[in-house]
C-alpha positions in Angstrom: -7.8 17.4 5.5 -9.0 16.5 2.0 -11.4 13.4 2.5 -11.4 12.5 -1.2 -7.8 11.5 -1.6 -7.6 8.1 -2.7 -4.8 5.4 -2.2 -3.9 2.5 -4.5 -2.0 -0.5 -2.9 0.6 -2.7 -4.5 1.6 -6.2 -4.1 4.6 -7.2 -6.7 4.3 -11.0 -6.3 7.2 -11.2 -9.5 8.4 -9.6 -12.2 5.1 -8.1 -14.5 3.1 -9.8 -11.8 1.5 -6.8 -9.4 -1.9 -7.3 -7.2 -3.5 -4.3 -7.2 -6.6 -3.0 -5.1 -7.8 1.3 -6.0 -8.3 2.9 -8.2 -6.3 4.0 -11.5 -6.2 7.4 -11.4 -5.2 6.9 -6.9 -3.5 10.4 -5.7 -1.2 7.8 -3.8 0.3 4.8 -4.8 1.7 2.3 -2.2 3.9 -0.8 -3.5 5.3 -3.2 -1.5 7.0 -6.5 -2.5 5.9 -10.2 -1.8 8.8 -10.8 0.5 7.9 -8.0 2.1 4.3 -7.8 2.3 3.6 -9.3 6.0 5.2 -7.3 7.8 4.0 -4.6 9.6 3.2 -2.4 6.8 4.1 0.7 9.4 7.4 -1.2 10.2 8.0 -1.6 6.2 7.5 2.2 5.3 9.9 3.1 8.2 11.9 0.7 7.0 11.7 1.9 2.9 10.3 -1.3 1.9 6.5 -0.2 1.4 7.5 2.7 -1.2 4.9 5.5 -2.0 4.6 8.1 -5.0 2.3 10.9 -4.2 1.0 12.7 -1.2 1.9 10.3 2.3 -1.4 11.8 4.1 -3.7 9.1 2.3 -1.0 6.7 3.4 -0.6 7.5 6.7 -4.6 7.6 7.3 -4.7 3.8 6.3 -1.6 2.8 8.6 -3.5 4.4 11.3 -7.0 3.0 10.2 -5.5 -0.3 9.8 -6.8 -0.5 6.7 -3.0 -0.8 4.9 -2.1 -4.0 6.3 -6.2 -5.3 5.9 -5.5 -4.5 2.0 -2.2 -5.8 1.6 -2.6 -9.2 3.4 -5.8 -9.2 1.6 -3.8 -9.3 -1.9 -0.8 -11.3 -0.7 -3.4 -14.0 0.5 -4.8 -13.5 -3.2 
């Protein structure tokens, strides 16, 4: 497994209105809307609503670290 894969997560609170925490150049990019941010963000990816672009193995390392859903209510609380 290639530790330096990096993951950038997404909260679109509107329209032009994103909270983001990673980096720029992230090898994955997770994005998930407001409405749909507290959920489980496991439940949400199985569920299409936390959408990726780029390798899932960065992903699926935070879901299982609990990191994803630290980040995302993290940016959702603002």
């Amino acid at each position: 497994m290639n530790d330096t894969r990096t993951i950038q997560f997404r909260v679109v609170m509107a329209k032009n209105d994103e909270r983001v925490d990673g980096p720029d150049d992230a090898d994955t990019v997770a994005t998930i809307a407001k409405a749909d941010a507290a959920m489980d963000p496991t439940v949400a990816f199985m569920r299409g609503k936390l959408k990726i672009t780029g390798p899932t193995g960065p992903l699926f390392d935070a879901l299982s670290s609990g990191r994803a859903a630290e980040v995302i209510a993290r940016l959702l609380a603002g």
